[in-house]
GUSE-419021 format. One record per residue (C-alpha): residue in one letter; x, y, z. Coordinates in nm, 4 decimals. Layout:
N
{"A" {X Y Z}}
...
END
This chain:
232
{"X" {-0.9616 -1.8804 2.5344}}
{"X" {-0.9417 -1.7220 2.1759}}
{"X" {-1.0342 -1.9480 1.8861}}
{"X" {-0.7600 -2.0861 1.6909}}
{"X" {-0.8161 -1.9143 1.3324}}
{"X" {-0.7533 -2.2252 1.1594}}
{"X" {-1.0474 -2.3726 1.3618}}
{"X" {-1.2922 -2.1221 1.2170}}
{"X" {-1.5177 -2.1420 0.9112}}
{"X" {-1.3660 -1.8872 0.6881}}
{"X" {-1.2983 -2.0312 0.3496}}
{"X" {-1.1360 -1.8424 0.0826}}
{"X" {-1.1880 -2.1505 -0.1625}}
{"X" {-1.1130 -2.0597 -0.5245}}
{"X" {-1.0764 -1.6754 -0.4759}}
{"X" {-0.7254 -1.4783 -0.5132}}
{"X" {-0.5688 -1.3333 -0.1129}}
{"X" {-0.3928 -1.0159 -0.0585}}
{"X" {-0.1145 -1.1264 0.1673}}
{"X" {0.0550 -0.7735 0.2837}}
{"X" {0.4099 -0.7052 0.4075}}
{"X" {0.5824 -0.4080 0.5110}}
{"X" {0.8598 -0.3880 0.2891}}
{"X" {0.9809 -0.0564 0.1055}}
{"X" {0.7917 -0.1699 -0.2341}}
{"X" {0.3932 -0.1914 -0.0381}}
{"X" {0.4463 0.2419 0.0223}}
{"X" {0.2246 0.2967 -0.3018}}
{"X" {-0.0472 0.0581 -0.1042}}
{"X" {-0.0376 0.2391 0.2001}}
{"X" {-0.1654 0.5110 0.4445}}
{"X" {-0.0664 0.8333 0.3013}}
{"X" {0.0177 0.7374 -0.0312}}
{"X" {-0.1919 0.7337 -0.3176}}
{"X" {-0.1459 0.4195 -0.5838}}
{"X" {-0.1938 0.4279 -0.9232}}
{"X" {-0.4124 0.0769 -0.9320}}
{"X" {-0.5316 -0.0642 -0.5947}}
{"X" {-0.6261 -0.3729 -0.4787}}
{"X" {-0.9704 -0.4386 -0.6005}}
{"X" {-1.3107 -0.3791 -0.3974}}
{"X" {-1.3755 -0.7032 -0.1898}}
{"X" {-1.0720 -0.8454 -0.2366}}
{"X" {-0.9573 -1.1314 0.0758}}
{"X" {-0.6831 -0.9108 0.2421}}
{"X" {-0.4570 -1.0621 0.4977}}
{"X" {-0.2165 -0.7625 0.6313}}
{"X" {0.0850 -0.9231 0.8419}}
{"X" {0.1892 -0.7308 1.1198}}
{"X" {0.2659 -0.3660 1.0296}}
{"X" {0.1092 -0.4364 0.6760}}
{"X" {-0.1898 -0.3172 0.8598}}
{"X" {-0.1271 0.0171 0.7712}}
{"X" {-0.2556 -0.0790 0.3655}}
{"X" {-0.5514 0.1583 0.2510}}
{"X" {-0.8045 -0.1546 0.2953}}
{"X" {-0.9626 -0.2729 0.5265}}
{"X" {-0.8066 -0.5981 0.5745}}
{"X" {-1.0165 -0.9445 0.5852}}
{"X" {-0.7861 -1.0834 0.9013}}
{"X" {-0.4433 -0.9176 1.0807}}
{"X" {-0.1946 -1.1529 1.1252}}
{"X" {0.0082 -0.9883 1.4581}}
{"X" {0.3163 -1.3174 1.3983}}
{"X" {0.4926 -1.2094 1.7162}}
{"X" {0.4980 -1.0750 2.0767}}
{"X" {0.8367 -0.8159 1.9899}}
{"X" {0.4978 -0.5863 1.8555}}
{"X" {0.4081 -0.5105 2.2297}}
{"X" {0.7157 -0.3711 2.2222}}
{"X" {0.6493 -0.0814 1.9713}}
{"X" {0.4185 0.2118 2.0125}}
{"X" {0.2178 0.2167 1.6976}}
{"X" {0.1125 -0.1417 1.7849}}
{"X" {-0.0023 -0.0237 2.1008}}
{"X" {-0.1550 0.2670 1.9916}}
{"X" {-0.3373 0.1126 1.7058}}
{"X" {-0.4802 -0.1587 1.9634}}
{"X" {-0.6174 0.1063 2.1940}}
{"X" {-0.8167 0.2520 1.8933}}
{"X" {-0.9812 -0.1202 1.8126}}
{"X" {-1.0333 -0.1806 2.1418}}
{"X" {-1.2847 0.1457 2.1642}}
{"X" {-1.4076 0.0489 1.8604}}
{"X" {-1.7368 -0.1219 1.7059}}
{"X" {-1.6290 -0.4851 1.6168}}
{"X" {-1.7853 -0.4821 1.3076}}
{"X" {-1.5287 -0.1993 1.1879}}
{"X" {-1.2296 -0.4044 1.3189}}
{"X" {-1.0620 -0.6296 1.1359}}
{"X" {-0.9965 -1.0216 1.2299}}
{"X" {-0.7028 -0.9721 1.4604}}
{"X" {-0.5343 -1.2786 1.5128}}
{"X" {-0.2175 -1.2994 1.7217}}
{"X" {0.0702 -1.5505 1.7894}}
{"X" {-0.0521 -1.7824 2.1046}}
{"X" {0.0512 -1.6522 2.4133}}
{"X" {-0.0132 -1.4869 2.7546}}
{"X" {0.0954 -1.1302 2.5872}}
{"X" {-0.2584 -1.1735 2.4311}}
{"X" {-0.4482 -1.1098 2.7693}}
{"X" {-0.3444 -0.7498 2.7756}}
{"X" {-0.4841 -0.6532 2.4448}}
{"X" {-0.8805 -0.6558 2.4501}}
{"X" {-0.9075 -0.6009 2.0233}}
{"X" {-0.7701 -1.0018 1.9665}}
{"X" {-1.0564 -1.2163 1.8237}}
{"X" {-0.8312 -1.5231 1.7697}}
{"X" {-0.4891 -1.6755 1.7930}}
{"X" {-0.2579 -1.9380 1.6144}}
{"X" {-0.0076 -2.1762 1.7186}}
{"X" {0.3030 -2.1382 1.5877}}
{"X" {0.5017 -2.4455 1.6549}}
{"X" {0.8313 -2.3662 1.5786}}
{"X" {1.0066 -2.3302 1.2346}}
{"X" {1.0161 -2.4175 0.9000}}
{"X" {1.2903 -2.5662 0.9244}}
{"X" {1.5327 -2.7885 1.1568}}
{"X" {1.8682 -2.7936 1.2339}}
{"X" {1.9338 -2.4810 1.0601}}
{"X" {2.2711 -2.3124 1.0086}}
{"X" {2.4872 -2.0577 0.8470}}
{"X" {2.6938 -2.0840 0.5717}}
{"X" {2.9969 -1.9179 0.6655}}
{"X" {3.0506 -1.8124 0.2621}}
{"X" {2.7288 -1.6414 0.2053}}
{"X" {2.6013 -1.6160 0.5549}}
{"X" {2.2725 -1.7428 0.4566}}
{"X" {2.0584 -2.0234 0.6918}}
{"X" {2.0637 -2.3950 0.5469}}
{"X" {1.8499 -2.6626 0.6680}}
{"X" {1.6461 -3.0200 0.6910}}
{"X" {1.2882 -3.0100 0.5505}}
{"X" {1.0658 -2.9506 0.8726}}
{"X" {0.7739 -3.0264 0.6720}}
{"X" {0.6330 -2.6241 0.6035}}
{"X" {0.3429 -2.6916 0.8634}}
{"X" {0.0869 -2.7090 0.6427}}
{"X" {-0.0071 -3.0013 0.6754}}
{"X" {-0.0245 -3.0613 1.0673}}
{"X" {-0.2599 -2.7154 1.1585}}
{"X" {0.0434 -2.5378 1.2163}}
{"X" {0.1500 -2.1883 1.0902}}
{"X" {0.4857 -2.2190 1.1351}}
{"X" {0.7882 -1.8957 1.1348}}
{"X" {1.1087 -1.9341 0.9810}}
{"X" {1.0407 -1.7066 0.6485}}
{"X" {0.8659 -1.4408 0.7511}}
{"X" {0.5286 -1.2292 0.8675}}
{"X" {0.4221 -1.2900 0.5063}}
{"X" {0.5022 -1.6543 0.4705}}
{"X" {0.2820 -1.6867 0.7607}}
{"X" {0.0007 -1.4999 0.5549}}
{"X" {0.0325 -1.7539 0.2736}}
{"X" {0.0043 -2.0317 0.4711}}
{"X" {-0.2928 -1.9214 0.6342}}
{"X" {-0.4632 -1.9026 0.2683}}
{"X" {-0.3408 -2.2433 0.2080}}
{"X" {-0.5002 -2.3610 0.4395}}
{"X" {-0.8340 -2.1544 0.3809}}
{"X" {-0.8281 -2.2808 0.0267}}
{"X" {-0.7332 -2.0146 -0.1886}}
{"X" {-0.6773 -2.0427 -0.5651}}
{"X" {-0.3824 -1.7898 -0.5398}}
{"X" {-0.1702 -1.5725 -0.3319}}
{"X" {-0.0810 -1.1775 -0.4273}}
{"X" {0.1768 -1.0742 -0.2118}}
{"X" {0.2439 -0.6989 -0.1817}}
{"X" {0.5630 -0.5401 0.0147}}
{"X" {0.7185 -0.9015 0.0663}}
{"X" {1.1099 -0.7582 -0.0612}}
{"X" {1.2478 -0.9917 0.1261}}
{"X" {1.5745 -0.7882 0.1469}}
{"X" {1.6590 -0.5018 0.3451}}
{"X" {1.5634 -0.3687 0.6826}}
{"X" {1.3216 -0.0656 0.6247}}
{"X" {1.0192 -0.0510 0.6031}}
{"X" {0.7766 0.1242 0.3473}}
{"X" {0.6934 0.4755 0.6235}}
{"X" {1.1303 0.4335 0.6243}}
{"X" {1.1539 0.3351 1.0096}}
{"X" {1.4003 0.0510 1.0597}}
{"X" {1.3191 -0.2964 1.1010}}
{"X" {1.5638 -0.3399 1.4082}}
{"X" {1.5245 -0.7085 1.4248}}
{"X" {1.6384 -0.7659 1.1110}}
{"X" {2.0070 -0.6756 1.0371}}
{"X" {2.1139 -1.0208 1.2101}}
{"X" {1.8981 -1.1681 0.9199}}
{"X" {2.0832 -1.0523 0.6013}}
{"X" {2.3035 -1.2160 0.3629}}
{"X" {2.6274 -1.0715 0.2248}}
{"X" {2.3711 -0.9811 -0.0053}}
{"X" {2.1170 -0.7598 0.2057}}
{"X" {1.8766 -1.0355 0.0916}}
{"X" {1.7005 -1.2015 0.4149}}
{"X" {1.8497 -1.5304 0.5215}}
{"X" {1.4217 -1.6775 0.5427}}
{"X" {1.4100 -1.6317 0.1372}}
{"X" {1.5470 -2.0058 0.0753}}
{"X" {1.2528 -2.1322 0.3434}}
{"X" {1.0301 -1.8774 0.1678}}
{"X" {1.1079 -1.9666 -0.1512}}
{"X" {1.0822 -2.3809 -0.0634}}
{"X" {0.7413 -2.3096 0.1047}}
{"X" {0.6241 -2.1612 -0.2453}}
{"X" {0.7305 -2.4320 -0.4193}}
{"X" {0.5342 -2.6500 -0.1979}}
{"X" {0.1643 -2.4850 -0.1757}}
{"X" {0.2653 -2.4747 -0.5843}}
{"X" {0.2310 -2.8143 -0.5875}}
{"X" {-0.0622 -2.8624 -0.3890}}
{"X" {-0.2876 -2.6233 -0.6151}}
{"X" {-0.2152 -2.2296 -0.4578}}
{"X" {-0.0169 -2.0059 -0.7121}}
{"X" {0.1948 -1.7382 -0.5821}}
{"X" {0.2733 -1.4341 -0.7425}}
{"X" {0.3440 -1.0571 -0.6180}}
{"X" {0.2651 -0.7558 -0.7357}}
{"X" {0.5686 -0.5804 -0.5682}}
{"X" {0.9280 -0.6446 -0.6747}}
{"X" {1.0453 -0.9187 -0.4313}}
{"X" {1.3640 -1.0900 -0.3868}}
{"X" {1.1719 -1.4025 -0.4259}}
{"X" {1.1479 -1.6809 -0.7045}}
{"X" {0.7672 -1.5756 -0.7877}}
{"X" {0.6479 -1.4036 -1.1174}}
{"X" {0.5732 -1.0353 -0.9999}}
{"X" {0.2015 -0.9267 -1.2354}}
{"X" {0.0555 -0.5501 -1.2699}}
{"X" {-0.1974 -0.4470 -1.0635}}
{"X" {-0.5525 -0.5332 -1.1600}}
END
């Protein structure tokens, strides 16, 4: 059985976490590209699922769901862990599941437990997702979906006690991603808008860790209510 990353000892108490997306805006952080101002040397660095790809080496990947066994850099990326020394692979950490017994490079899992929300539907006006207060699951040891790879990420600091998430490639709007392949899950999940229907829950969920002493800011544009700062 993998240990439940919320389980372990890793504490990120008072420092600042990378969470990385995917989204059009992270391409100046990623393979390939070269960015004007990076993400400083030993920074915490949580890359959510193809966020992987930044230039760092991330602290912990967050794999949120079992459609990535479907896609063939996944699988090919896995296959190169797997052969590799565990002390050059990252913290991979994937969804709970039986899919996790055919990939050798996990070192931990988390339990999901639903959504953010409850009794969610669309508003036939705007065609974006309203709901009850689930509670955000952080509170119960929980990282719940509902608002993305990313919003996973930041709860997963939360919990670890960080001072402040930086969220890179979270647009939030859209369905490419920053190499310009297609997100083909997502066109169900936009708004008359092209914004993603999960920005209200995102956007709620920030307001919450606000309040309970995590800032959250991004240093990518974002479709999000967050104040977006230059790179260090």
């Amino acid at each position: 059985m993998l240990q439940d990353i919320l389980q372990t000892d890793l504490n990120w108490e008072g420092r600042d976490v990378y969470i990385v997306g995917s989204g059009p805006n992270a391409a100046p952080y990623m393979t390939g590209h070269t960015p004007v101002k990076g993400i400083p040397l030993h920074s915490r660095i949580v890359a959510c699922n193809k966020g992987i790809f930044v230039r760092a080496i991330p602290d912990v990947w967050l794999c949120a769901t079992p459609a990535l066994a479907q896609l063939d850099w996944f699988n090919t990326l896995m296959r190169k862990y797997a052969a590799m020394p565990e002390s050059l692979v990252p913290m991979i950490v994937g969804r709970a599941g039986e899919w996790l017994k055919n990939y050798a490079a996990f070192t931990h899992q988390f339990q999901p437990n639903g959504s953010l929300w409850s009794h969610a539907k669309r508003d036939p006006r705007t065609n974006k997702m309203t709901g009850f207060h689930k509670g955000f699951g952080c509170t119960d040891g929980y990282l719940r979906g509902g608002a993305s790879a990313v919003a996973r990420g930041a709860q997963l600091a939360w919990f670890k006690k960080a001072k402040r998430a930086i969220l890179i490639g979270a647009d939030m709007k859209g369905i490419e991603y920053f190499d310009g392949t297609i997100n083909e899950f997502k066109p169900r999940s936009l708004d008359n808008e092209k914004q993603w229907i999960e920005l209200t829950y995102f956007n709620a969920l920030i307001e919450w860790m606000k309040k309970r002493d995590m800032d959250v800011v991004s240093l990518t544009p974002t479709a999000l209510n967050v104040e977006v700062i230059n790179a260090p």
